[in-house]
N, CA, C and O atoms as a Tinker XYZ file with bonds, in Angstrom:
   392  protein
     1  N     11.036000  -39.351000  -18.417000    73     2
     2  CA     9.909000  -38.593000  -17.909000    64     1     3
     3  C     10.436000  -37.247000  -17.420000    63     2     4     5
     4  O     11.394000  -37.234000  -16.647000    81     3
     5  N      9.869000  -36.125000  -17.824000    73     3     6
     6  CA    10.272000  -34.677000  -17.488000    64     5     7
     7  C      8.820000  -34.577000  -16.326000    63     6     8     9
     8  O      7.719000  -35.110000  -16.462000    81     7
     9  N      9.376000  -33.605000  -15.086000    73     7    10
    10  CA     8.727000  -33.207000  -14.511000    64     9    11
    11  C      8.889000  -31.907000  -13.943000    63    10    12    13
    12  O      9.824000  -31.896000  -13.142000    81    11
    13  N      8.229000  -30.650000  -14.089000    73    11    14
    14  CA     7.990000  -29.660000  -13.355000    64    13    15
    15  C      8.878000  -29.815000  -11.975000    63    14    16    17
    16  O      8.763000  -30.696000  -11.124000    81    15
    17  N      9.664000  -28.866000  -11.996000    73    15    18
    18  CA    10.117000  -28.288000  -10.308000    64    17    19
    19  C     10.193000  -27.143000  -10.436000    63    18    20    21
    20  O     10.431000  -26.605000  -11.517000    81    19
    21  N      9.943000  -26.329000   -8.992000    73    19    22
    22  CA    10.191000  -25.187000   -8.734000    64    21    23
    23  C     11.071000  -24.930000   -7.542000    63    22    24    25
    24  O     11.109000  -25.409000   -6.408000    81    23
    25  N     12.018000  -23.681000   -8.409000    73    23    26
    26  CA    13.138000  -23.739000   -7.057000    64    25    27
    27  C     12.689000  -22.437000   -6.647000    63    26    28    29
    28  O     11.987000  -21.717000   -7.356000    81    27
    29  N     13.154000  -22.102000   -5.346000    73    27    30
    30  CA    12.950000  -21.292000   -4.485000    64    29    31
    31  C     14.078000  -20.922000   -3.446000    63    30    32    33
    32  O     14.549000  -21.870000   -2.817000    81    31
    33  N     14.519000  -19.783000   -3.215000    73    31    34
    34  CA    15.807000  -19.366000   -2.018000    64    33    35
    35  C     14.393000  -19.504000   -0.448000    63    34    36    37
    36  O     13.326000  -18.963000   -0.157000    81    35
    37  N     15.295000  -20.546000    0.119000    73    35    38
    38  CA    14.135000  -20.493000    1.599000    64    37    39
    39  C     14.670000  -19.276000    2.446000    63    38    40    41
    40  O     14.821000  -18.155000    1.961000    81    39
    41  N     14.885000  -19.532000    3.477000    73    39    42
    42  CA    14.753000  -18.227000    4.238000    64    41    43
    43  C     16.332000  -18.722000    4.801000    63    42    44    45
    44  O     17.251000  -17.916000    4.944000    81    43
    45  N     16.439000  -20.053000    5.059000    73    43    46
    46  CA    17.381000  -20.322000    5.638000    64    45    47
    47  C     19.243000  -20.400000    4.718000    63    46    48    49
    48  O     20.346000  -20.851000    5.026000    81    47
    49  N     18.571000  -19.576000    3.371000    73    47    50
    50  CA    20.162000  -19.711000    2.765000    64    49    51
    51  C     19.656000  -21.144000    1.582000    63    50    52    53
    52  O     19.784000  -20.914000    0.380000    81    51
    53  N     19.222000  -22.255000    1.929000    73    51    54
    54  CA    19.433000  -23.018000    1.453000    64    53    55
    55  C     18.421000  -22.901000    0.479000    63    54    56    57
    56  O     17.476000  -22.168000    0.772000    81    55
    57  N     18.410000  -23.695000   -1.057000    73    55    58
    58  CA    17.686000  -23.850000   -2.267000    64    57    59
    59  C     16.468000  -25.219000   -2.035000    63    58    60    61
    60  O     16.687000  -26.431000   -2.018000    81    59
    61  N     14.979000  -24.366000   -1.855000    73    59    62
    62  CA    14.179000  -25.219000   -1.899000    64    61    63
    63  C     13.466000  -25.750000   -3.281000    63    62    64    65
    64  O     12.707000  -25.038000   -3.938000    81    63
    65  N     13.827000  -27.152000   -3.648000    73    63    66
    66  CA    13.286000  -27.328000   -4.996000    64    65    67
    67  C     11.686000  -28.286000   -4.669000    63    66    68    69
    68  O     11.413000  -28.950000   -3.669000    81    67
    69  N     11.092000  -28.114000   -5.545000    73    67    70
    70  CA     9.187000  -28.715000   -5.225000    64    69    71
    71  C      8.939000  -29.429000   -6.378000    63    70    72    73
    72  O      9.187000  -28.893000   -7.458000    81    71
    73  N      8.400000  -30.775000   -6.326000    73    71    74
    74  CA     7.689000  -30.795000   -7.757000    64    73    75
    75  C      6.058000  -30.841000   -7.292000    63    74    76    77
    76  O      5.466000  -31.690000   -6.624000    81    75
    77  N      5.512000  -29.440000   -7.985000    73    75    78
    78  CA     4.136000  -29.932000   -7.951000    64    77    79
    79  C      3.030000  -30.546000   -8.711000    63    78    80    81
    80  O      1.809000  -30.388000   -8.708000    81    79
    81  N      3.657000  -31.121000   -9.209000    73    79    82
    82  CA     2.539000  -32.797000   -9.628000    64    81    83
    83  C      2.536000  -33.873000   -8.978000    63    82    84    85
    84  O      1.880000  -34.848000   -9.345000    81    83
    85  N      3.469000  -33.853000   -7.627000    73    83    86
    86  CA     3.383000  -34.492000   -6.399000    64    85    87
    87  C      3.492000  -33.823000   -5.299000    63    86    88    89
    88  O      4.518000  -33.303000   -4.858000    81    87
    89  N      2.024000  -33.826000   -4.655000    73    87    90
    90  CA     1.599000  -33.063000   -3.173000    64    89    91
    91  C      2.884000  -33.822000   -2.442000    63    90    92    93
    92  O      3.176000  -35.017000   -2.423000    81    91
    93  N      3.534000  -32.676000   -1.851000    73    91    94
    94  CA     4.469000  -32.967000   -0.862000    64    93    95
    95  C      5.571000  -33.645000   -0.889000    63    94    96    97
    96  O      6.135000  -34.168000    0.073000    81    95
    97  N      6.078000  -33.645000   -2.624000    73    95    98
    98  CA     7.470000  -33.873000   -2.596000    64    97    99
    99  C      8.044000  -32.124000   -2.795000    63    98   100   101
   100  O      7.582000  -31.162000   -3.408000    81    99
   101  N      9.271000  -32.334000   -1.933000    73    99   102
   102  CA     9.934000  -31.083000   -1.821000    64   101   103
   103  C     11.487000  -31.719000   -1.126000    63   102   104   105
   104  O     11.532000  -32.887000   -0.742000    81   103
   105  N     12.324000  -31.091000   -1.059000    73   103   106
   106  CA    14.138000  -31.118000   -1.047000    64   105   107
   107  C     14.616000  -29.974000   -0.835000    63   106   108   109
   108  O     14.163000  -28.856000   -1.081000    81   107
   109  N     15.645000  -30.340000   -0.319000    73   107   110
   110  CA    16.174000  -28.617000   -0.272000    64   109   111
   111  C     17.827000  -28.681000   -0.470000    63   110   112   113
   112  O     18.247000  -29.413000    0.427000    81   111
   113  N     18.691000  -28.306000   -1.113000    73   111   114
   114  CA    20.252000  -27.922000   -1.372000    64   113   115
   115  C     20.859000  -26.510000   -1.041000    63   114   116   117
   116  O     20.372000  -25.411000   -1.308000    81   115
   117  N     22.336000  -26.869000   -0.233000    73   115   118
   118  CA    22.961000  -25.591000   -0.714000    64   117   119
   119  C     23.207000  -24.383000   -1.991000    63   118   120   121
   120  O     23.182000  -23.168000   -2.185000    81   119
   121  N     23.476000  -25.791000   -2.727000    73   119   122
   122  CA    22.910000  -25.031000   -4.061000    64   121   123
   123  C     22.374000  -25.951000   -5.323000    63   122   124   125
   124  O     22.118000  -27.155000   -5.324000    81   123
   125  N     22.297000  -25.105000   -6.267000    73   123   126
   126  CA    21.061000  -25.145000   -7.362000    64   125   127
   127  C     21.368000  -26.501000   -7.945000    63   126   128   129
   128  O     20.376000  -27.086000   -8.379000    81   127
   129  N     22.176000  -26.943000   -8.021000    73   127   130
   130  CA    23.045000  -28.522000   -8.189000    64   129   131
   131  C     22.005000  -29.174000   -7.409000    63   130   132   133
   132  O     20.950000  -29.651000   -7.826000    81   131
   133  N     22.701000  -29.104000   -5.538000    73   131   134
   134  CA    22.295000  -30.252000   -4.833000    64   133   135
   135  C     21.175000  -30.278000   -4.622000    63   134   136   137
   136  O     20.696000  -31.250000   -4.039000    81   135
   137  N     20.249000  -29.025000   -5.101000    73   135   138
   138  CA    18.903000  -29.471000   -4.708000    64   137   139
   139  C     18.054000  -29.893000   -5.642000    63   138   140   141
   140  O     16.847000  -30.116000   -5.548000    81   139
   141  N     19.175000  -30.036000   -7.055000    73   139   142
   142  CA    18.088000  -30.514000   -8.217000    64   141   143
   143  C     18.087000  -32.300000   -7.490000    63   142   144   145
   144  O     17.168000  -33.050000   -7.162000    81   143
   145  N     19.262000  -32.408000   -7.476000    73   143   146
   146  CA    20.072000  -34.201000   -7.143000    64   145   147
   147  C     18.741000  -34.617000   -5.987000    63   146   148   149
   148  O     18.328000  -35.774000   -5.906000    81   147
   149  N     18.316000  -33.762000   -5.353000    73   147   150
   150  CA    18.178000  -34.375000   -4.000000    64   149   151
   151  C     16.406000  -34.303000   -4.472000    63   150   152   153
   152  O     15.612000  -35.149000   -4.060000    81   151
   153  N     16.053000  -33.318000   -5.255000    73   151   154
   154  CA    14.522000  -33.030000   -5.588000    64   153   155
   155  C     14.549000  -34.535000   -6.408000    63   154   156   157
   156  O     13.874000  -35.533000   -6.156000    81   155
   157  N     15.203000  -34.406000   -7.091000    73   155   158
   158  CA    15.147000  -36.100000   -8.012000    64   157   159
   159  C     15.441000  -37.059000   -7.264000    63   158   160   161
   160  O     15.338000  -38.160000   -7.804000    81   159
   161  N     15.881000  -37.047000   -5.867000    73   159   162
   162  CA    16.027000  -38.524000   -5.506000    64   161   163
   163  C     14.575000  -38.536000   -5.048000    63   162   164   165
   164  O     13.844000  -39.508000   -5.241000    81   163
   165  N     14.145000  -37.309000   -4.374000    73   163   166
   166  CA    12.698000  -37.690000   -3.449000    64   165   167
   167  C     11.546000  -37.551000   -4.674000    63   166   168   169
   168  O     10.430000  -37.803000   -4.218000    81   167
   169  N     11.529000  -37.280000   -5.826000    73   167   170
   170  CA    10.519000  -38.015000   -6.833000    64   169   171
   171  C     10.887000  -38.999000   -7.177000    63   170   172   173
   172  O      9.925000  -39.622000   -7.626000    81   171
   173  N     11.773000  -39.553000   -7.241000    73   171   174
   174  CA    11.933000  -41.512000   -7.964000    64   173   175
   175  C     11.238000  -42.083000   -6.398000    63   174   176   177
   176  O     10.441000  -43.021000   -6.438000    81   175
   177  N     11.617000  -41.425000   -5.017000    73   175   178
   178  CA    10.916000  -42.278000   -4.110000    64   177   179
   179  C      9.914000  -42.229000   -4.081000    63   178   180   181
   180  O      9.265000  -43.275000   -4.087000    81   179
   181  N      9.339000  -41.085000   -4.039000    73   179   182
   182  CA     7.633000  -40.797000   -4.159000    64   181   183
   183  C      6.749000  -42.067000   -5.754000    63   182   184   185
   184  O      5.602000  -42.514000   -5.758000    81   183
   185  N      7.576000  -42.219000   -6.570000    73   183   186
   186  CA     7.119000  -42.668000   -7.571000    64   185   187
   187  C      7.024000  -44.317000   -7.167000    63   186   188   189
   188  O      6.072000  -44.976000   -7.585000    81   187
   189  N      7.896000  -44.827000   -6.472000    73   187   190
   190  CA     8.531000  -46.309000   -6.960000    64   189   191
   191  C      7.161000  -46.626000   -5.556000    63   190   192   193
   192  O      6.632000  -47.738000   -5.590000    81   191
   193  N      6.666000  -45.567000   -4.366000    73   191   194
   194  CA     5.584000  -45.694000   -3.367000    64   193   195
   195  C      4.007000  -45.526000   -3.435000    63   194   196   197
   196  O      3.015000  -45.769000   -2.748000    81   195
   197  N      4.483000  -44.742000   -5.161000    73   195   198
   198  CA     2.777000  -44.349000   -5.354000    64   197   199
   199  C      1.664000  -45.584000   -5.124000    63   198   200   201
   200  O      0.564000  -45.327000   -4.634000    81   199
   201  N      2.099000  -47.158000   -5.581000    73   199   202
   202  CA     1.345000  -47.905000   -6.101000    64   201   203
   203  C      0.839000  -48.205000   -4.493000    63   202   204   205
   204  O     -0.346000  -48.164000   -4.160000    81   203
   205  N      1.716000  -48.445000   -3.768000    73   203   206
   206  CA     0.997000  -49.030000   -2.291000    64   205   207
   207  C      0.183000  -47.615000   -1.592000    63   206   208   209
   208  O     -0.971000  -47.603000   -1.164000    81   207
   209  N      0.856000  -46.813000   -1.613000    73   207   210
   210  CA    -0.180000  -45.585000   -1.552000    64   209   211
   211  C     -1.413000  -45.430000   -2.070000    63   210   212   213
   212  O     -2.306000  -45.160000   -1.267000    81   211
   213  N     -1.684000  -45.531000   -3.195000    73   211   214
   214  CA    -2.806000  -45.941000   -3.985000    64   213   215
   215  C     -3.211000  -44.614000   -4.671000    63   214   216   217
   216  O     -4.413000  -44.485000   -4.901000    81   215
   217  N     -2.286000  -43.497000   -5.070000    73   215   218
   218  CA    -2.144000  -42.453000   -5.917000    64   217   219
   219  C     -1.408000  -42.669000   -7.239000    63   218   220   221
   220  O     -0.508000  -43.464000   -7.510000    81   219
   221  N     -2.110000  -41.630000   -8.093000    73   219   222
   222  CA    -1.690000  -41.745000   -9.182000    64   221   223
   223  C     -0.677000  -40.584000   -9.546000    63   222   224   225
   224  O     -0.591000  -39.845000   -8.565000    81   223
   225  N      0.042000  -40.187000  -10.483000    73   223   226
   226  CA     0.791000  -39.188000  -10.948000    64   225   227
   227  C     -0.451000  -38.854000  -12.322000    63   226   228   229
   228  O     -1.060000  -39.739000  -12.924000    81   227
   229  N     -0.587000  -37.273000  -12.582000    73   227   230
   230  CA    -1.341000  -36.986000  -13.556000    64   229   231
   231  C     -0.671000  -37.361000  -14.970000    63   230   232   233
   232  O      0.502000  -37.148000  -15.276000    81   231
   233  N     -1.590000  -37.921000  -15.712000    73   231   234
   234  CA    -1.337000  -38.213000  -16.983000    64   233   235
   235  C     -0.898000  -36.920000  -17.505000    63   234   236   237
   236  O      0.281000  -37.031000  -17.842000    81   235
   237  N     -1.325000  -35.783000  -17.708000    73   235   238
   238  CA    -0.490000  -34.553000  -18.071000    64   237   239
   239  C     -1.145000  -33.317000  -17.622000    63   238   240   241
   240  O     -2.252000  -33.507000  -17.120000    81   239
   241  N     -0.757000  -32.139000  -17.672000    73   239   242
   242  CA    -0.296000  -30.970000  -16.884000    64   241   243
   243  C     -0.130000  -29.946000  -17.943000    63   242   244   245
   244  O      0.067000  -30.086000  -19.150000    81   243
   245  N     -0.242000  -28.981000  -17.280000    73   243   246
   246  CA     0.091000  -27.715000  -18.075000    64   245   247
   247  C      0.588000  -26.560000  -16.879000    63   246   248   249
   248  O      0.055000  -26.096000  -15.870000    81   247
   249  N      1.667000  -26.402000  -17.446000    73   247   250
   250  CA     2.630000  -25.316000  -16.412000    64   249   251
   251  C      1.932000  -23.683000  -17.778000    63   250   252   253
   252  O      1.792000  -23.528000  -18.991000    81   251
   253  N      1.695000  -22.789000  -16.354000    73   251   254
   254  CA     1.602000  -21.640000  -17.107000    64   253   255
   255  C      1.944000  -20.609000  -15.973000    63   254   256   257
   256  O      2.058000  -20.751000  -14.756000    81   255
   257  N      2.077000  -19.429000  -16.873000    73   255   258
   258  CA     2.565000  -18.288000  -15.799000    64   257   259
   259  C      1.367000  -17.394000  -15.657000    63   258   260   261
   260  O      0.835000  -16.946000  -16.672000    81   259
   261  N      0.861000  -17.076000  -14.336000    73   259   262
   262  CA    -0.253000  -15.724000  -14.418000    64   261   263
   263  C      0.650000  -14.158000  -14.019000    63   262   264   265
   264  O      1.803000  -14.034000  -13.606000    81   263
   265  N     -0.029000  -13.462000  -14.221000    73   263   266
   266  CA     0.207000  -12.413000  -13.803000    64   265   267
   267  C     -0.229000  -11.881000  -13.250000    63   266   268   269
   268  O     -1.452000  -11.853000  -13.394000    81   267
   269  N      0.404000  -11.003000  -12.142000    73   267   270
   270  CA    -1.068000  -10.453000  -10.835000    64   269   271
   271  C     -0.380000   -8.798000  -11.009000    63   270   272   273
   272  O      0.713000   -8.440000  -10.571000    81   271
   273  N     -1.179000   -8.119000  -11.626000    73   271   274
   274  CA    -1.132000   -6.496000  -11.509000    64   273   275
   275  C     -0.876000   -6.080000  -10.009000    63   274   276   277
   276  O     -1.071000   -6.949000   -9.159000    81   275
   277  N     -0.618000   -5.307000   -9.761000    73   275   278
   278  CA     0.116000   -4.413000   -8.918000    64   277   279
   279  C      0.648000   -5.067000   -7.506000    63   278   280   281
   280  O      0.616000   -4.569000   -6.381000    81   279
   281  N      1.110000   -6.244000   -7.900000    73   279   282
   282  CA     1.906000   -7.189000   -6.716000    64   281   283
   283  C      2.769000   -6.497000   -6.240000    63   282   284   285
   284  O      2.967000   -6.684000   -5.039000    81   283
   285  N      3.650000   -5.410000   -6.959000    73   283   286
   286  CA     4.459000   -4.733000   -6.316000    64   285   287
   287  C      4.302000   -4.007000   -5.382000    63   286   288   289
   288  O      5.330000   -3.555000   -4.879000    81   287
   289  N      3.186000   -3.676000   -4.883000    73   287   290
   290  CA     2.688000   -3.197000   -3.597000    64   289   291
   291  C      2.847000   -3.535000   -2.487000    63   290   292   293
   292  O      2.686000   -2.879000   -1.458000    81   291
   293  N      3.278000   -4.916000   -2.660000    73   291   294
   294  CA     3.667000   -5.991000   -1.475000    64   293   295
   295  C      4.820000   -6.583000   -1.487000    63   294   296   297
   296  O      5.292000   -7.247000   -2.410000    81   295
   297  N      5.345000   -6.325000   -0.338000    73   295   298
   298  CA     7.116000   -6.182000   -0.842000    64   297   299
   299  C      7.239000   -7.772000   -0.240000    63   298   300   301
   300  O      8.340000   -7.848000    0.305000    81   299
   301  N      6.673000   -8.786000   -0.160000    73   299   302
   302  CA     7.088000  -10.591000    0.179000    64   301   303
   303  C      7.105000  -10.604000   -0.925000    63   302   304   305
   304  O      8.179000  -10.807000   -1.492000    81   303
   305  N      5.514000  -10.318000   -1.922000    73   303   306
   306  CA     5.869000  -11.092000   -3.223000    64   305   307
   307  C      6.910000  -10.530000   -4.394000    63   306   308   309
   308  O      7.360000  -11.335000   -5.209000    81   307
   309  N      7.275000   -9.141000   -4.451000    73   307   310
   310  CA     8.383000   -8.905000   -4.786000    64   309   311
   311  C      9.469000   -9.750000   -4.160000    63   310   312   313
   312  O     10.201000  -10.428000   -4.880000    81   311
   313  N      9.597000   -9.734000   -2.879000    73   311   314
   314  CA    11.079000  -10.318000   -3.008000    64   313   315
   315  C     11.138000  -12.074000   -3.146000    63   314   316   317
   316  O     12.208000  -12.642000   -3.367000    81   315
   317  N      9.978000  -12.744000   -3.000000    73   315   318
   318  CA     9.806000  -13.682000   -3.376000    64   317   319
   319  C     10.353000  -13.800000   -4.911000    63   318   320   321
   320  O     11.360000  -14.385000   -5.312000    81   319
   321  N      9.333000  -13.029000   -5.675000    73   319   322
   322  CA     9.507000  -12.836000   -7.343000    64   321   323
   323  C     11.586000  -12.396000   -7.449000    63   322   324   325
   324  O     12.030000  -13.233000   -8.235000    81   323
   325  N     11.951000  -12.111000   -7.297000    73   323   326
   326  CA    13.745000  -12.009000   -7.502000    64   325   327
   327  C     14.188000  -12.833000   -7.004000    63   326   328   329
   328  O     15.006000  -13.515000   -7.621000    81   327
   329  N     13.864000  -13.130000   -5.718000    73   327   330
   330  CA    14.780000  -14.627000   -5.627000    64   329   331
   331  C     14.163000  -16.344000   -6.532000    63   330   332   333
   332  O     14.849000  -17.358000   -6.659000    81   331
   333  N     12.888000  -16.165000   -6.958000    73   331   334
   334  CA    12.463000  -16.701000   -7.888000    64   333   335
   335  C     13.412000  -16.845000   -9.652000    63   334   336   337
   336  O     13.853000  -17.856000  -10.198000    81   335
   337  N     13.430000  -15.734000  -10.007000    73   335   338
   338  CA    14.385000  -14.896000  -11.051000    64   337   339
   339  C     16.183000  -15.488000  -10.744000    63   338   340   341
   340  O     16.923000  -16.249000  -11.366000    81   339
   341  N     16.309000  -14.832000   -9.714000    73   339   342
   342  CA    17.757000  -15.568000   -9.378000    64   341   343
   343  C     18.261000  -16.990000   -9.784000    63   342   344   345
   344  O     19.192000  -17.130000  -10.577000    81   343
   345  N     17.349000  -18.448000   -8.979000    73   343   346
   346  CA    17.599000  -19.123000   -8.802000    64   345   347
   347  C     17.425000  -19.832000  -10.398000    63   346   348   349
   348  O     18.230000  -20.618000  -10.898000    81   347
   349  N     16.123000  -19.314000  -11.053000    73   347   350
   350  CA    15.371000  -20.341000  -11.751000    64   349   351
   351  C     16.340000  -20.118000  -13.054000    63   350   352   353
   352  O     16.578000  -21.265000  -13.434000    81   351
   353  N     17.118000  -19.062000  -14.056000    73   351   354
   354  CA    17.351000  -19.463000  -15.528000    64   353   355
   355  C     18.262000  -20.707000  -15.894000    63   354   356   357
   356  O     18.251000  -20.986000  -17.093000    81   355
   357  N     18.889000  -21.342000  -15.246000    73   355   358
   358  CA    19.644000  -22.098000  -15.755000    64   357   359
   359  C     18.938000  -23.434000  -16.114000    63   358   360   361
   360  O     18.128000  -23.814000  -15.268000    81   359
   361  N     19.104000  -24.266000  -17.279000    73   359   362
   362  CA    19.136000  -25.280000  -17.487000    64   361   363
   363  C     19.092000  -26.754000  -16.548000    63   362   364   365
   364  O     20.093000  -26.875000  -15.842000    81   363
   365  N     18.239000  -27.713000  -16.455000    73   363   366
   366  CA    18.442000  -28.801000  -15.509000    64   365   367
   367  C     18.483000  -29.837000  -16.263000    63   366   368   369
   368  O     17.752000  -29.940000  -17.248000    81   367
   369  N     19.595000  -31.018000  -15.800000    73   367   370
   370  CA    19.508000  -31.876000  -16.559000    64   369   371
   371  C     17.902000  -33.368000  -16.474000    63   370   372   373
   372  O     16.925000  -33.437000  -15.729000    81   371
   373  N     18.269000  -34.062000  -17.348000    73   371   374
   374  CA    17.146000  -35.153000  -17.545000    64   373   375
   375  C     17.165000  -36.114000  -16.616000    63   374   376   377
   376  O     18.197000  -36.776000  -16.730000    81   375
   377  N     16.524000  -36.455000  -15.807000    73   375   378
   378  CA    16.874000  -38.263000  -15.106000    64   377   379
   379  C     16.838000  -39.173000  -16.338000    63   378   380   381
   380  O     16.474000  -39.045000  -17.507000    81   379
   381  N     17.333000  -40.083000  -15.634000    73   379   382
   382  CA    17.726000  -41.180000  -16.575000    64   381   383
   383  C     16.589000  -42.329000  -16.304000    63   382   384   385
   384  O     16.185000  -43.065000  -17.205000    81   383
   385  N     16.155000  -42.387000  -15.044000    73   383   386
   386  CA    15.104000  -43.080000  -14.765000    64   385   387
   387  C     13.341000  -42.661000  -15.563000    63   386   388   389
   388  O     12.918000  -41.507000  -15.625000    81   387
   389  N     12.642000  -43.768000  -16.035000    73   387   390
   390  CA    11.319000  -43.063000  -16.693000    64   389   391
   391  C     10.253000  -43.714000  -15.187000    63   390   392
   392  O      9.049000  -43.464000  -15.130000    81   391
């Protein structure tokens, strides 16, 4: 099972990774490594709890990118947007768990 994460530089230095196809799983690593490891441990937990919870995970999703014209006006979401850029090109590997 592949799932959507988004990483993010928090404020505090450390790498916040999110998956949002689950409200309120989120992790955070020193780096882009430990916070994939640690984003994947807290979705296999969120998953193996859904059933007594009584939530579902969406059958499927669509990740897309918008674009917002003249964001550059506002210098959070610029610097949001580069440390976005920074963190995100590299490759992540697969869990092994479905």
């Amino acid at each position: 099972m592949d799932l959507p994460v988004i990483l993010n530089a928090g404020q505090d230095g450390y790498i916040v990774a999110e998956c949002p196809v689950i409200p309120g799983c989120i992790s955070q690593g020193r780096t882009r490594r430990e916070a994939l490891r640690n984003v994947r441990e807290a979705i296999e937990l969120c998953l193996e709890s859904r059933a007594e919870e009584g939530w579902e995970l969406a059958s499927h999703y669509d990740v897309a990118r918008v674009k917002i014209d003249g964001a550059n006006r506002v210098g959070k979401l610029v610097s949001a947007a580069r440390n976005l850029r920074r963190v995100a090109p590299a490759k992540t590997s697969r869990s092994r768990k479905a």
